[in-house]
C-alpha positions in Angstrom: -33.5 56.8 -29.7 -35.9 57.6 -32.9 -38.7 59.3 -32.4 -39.9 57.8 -35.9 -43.2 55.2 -34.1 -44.2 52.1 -35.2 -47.9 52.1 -36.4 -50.1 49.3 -35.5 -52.5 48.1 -37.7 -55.4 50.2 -36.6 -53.2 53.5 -36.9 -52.6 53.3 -40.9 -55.0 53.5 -44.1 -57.2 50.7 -45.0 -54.6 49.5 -48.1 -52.3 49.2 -45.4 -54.2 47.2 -43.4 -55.0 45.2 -45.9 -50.9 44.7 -46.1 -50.4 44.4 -42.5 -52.6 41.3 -43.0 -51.1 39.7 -45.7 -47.3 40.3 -43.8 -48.7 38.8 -40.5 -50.1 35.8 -42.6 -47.1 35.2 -44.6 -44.2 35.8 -42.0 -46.5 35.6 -38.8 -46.0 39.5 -38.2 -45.2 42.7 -39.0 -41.4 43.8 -39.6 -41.3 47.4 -37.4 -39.3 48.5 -40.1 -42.4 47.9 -42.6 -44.8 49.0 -40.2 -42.9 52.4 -40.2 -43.2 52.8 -44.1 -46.9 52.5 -43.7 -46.4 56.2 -42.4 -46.8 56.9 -46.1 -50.5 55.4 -48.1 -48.1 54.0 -50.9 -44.4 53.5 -49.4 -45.0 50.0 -48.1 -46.8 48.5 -51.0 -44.1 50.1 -53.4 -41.3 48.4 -51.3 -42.9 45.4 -51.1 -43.8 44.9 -54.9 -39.9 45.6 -55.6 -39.5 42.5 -52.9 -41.6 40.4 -54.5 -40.6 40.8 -57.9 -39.0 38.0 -59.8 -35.5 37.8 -59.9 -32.3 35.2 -61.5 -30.9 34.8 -58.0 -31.6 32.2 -55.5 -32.3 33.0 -51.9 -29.4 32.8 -50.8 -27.6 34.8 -53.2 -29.8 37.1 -52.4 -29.3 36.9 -49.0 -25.1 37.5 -49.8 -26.3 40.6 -51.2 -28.1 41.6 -48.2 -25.5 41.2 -45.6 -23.0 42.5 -47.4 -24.7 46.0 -48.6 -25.9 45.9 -45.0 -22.6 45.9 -43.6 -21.4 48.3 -46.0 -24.0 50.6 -44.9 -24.1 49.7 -41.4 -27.7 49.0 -40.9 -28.1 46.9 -37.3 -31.9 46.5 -38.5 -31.1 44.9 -42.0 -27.8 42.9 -40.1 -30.2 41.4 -37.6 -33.0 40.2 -40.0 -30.6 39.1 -42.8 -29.0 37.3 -39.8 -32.3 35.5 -39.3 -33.1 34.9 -43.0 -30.2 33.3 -44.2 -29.6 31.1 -41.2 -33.8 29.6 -42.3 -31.7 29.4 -45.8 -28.8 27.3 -44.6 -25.6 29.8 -43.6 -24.0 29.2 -40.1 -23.4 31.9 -37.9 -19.4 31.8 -39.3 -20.6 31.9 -42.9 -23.2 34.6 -42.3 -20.0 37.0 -40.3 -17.9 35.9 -43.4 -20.4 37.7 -46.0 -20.8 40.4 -44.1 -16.9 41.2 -44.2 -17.7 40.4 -48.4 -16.3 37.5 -48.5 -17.3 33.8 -48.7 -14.4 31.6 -48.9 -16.5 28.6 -48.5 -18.5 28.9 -52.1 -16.4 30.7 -55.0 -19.5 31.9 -57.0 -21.2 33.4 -53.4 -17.4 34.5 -52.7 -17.6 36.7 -56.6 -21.1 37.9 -55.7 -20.3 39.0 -52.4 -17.4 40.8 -53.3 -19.5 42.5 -56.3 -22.4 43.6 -53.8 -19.5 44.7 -51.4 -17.7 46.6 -54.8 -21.3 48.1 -55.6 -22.2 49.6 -52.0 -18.9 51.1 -51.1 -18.6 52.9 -54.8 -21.9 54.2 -54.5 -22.8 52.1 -57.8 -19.8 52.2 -59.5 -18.2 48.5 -58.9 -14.7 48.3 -59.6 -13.9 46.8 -63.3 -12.2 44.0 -61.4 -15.4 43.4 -59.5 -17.6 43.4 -62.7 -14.9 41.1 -64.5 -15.3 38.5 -61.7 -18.8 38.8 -61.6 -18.8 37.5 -65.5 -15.8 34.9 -65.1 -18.4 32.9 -62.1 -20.8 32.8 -64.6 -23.0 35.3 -64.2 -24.2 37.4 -66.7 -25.7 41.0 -67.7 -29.0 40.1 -66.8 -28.0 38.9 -63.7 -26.0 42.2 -62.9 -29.1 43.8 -63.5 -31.0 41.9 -61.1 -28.4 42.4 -58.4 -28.1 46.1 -59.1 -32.5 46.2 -58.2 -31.3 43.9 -55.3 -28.8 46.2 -54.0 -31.2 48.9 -54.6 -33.6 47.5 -52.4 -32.0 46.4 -49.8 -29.7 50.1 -49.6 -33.7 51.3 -49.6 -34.2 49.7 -46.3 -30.8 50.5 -44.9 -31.1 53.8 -45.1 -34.8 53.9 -43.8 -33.7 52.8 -40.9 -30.5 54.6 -40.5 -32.6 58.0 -40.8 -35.8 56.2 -38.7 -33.7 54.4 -36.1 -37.2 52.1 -35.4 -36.7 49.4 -32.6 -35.0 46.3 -34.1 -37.5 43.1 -33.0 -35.0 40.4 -34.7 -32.8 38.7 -32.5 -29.6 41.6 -32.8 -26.7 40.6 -35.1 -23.3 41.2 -33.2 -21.1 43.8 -34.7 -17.9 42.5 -36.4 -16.0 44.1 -33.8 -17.7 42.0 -31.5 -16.5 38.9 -32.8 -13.2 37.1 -33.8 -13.4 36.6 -37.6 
């Protein structure tokens, strides 16, 4: 168990506060896993503004990025919430344990994006050619490899936060793949 704590609101500057606010307006609390960045008088606001920058992808694209860079990385935190998320943006529970293994046999474009993110995480940036290639053929293009690369970015961000932090998970806790029959 991390001995990383969770601020509350009243334990972390006033800019942070002013944050905390905002989060708890917009997604009717606070994420532990933000609250722990707010350790730091710039960390959260930094994430966040990488969060809320524009991007080419939908949200669910962006949510096939998530789970599978969170699987790569093995992040129960990122698993859980991403869980959450893209079940409020239309995956079932099969599809969602589908892009986790980088896959998506359901949607060929989400299947090539999946793979990519997959390609992207386990190479430690350096997708395989056949990865990039198939990324192209679906349509995609540069720009929208550079978007995925900041999403990948961000997401590996919070992965690895709470790989070293090991703060309390408060989403409903994904299973492991192990833990279910693919």
């Amino acid at each position: 168990m991390s001995t990383f704590n969770v601020p509350t609101k009243n334990e972390v500057s006033e800019n942070n506060q002013a944050i905390f606010t905002q989060l708890e307006k917009g997604l009717g609390f606070v994420p532990n896993l933000y609250a722990a960045f707010a350790h730091s008088e710039t960390a959260l606001g930094n994430f966040l503004a990488i969060g809320q920058g524009k991007t080419s992808f939908s949200a669910k694209e962006k949510e096939v990025i998530n789970l599978a860079v969170s699987q790569v990385n093995e992040c129960i935190y990122c698993l859980s919430a991403h869980t959450a998320i893209s079940k409020m943006n239309g995956f079932t529970d099969e599809q969602i344990l589908e892009l986790r293994t980088g896959n998506a046999s359901f949607n060929t474009k989400l299947d090539t994006l999946s793979k990519f993110a997959k390609s992207v995480a386990i190479n430690r940036g350096a997708a395989t050619q056949e990865a990039v290639e198939n990324f192209y053929a679906a349509g995609y293009t540069k720009g929208s490899l550079a978007d995925a690369i900041i999403l990948i970015g961000e997401i590996t961000i919070t992965n690895y936060f709470h790989k070293t932090t090991d703060v309390a998970v408060d989403f409903p806790v994904a299973q492991t793949l192990e833990q279910v029959a693919i």
